[in-house]
Structures are given as C-alpha cells and as structure tokens.
VOGU-3710 file (C-alpha; in Angstrom, 3 decimals, decimal comma):
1> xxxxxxxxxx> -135,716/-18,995/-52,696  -138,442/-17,060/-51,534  -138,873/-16,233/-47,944  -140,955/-17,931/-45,571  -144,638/-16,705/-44,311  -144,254/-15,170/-41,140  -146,667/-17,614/-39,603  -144,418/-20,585/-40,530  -144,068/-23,413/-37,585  -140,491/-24,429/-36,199
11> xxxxxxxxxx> -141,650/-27,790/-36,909  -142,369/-27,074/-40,445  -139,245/-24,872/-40,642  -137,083/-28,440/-39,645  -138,886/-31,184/-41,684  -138,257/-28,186/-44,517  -134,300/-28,327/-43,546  -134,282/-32,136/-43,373  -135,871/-33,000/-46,639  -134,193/-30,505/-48,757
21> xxxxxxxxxx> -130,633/-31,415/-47,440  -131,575/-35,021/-47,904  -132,211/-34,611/-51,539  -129,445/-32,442/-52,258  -125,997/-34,009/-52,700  -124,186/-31,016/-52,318  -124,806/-27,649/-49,523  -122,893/-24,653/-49,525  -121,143/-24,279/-46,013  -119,756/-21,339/-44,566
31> xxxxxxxxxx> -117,788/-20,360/-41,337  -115,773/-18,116/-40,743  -114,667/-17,535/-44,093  -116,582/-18,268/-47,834  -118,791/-20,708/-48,251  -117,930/-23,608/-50,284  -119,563/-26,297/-51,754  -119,242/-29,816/-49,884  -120,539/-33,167/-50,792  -122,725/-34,528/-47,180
41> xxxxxxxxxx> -125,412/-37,317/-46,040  -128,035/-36,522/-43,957  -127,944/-38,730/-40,697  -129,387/-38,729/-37,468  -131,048/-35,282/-37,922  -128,175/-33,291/-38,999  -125,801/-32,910/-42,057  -122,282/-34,741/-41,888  -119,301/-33,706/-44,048  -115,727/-35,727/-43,486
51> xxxxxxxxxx> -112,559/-33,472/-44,745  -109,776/-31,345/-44,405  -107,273/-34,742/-44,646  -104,918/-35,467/-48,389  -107,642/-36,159/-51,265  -110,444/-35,068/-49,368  -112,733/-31,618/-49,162  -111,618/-28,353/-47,477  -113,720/-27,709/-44,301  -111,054/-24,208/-43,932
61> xxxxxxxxxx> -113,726/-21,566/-41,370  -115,659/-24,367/-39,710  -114,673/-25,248/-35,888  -115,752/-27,178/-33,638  -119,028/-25,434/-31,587  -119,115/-22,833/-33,700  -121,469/-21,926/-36,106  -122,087/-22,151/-40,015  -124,591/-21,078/-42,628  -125,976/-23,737/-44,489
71> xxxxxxxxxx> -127,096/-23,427/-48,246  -129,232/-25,786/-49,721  -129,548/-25,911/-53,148  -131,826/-27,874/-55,799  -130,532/-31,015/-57,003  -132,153/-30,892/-60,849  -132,182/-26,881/-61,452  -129,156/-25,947/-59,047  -130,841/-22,876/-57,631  -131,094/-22,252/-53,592
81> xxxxxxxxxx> -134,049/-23,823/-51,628  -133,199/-23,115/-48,708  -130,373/-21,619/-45,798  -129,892/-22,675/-42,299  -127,440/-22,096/-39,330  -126,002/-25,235/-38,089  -124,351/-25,645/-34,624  -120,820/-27,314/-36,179  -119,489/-30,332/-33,782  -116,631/-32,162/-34,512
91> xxxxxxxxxx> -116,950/-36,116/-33,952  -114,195/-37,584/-31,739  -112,880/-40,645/-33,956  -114,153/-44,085/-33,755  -116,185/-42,670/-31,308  -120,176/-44,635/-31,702  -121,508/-41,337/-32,946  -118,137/-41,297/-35,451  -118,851/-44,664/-37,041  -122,601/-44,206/-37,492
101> xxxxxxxxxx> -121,841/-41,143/-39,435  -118,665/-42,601/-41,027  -121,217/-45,715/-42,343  -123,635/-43,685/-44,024  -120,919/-41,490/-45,286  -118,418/-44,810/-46,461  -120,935/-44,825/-48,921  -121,622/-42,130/-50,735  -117,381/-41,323/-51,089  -116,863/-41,020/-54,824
111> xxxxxxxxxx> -113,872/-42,516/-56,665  -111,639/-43,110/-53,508  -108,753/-44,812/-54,143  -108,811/-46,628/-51,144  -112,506/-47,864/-50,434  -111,714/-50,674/-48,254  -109,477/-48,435/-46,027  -110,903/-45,190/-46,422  -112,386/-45,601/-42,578  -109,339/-45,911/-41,465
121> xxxxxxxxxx> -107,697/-43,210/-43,026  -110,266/-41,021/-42,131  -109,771/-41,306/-38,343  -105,900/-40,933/-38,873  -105,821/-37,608/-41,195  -109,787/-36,248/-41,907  -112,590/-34,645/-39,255  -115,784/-35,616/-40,001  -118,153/-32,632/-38,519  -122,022/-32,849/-37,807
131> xxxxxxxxxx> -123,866/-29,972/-39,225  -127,151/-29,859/-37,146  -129,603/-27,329/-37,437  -129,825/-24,483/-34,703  -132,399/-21,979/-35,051  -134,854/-21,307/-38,059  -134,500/-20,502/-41,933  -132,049/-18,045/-42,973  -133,109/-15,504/-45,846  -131,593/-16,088/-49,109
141> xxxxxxxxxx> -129,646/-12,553/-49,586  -130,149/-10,135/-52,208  -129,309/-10,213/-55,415  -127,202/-13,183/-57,178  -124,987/-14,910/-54,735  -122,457/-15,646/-57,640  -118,681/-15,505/-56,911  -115,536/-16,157/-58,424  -114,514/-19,834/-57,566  -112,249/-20,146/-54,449
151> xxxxxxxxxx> -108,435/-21,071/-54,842  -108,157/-24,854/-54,991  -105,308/-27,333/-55,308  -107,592/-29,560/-56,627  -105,785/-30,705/-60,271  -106,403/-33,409/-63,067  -103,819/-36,053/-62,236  -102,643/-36,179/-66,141  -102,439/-33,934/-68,972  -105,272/-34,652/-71,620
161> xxxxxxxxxx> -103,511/-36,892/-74,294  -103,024/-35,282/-77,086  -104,654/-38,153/-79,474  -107,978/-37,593/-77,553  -109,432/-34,581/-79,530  -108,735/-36,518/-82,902  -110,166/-39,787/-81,737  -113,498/-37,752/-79,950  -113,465/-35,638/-83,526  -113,093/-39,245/-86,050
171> xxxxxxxxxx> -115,968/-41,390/-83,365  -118,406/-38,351/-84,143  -117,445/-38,001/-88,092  -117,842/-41,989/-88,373  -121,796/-41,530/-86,516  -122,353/-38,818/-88,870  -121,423/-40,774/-91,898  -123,947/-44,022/-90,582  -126,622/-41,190/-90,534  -126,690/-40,106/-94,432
181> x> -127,298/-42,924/-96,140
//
C-alpha cells in the first residue's frame, strides 16, 4: 500500500474507502484487541459485519461507538490497499436500519445451514455492526503485517475419511493413464 500524496482530497480519500471495500470480500477489523479477518457488504456508505452468535464470526474488541481500524485488502493478489478508522455502531434488531443491512447481508452468508431462518436467528443470538468511515486513510505500518493466526474454535465437522486419499490418488492415476496413449 503506498501512502497517499499529501494533497489528496477527503472526497477522494472516501470514494477510495468505498470502492476498495466494495470489491473486497473480506477486511481486516480491529478493536480493541487483533485484527481479524471478517467477511462484510458494503451498504449505505459503510461496511456491515453480523457475528459474535453460534456458527457465526468473532467480532471479540469491537463495541458499540467505539472505534476500529479497517484493512482493506486486494481481492485477486491478497495484499493491503488500503486502512481506515471506522466509527463501530451496533444496529438495534429489526430495527429499519437492521433489516436493510440484514438484506444485503442475507445474501452473501455462505453455507448457512439455516438460510430461510438465518434472519431470525440473527436478531435472537448475532449483532450485526456498521463499520462507517470516520476520518481519512490510515498508513499501512512498517514492515510485513504477518502474524500467527488467532485461536479459533472454528473445526471441520468430520474427520477426513480415510478412503479419500486412495480414491483422490486412483481418479488422478486413471487421468494419467487416458493421457499416454
């Protein structure tokens, strides 16, 4: 990320904010603890992330009013584009403002279980917080931003069978075979 020219507009500064976190499916948020990375949708001007409720993101450091750095990174080369600070507000629950953001981000929820109740469950158990921009571009810091991944309880829900690396090792043999002769 390189940093921006000192004559740089506010204006330019948000469409810059909006369009990269638009594109990017993923941001790295941080509060008052690490960042992590958190699947979003841009909406109404700011970034919205639901979480924090059973099979959903961790949103741990991120309050209500209070503040976060934003991350945006590339969506083909993974690399930063650009940071932010975002003003972090917590949507009341079925509130107008709630389902707007809830609609755009019903639909961009990968492999839920429950798709047709996920709303729903979302008021009961999940926040859903609006990210919006507050203030200009962050610098990217020195160096490489690498860290060792953050504790998760994220797990696969079954041990890999133990046929799969045969059959993955005979379906490539039998391509090989088609290829010789």
């Amino acid at each position: 990320m390189t940093e921006p020219p000192q004559d740089h507009s506010p204006l330019l500064d948000r469409a810059l904010v909006e369009e990269a976190t638009k594109k990017s499916g993923l941001v790295w948020v941080g509060g008052a603890g690490p960042a992590r990375a958190l699947w979003h949708v841009w909406h109404d001007g700011a970034a919205h992330v639901v979480g924090d409720g059973p099979g959903e993101q961790p949103l741990p450091g991120l309050t209500d009013g209070g503040l976060a750095r934003v991350t945006v990174r590339s969506k083909d080369k993974g690399g930063r584009l650009v940071g932010w600070t975002a003003r972090v507000t917590e949507l009341a629950p079925l509130s107008p403002a709630w389902e707007a953001a809830v609609a755009e981000l019903r639909g961009k929820r990968l492999n839920s279980p429950d798709a047709e109740t996920m709303p729903k469950r979302w008021a009961r158990e999940c926040r859903v917080l609006r990210l919006e921009p507050s203030g200009g571009l962050v610098p990217a810091p020195e160096g490489s931003a690498a860290a060792p991944p953050l504790p998760t309880s994220a797990t696969t829900r079954q041990p890999v069978p133990e046929a799969l690396p045969r059959l993955l090792f005979k379906r490539k043999r039998k391509r090989g075979r088609g290829q010789r002769g």
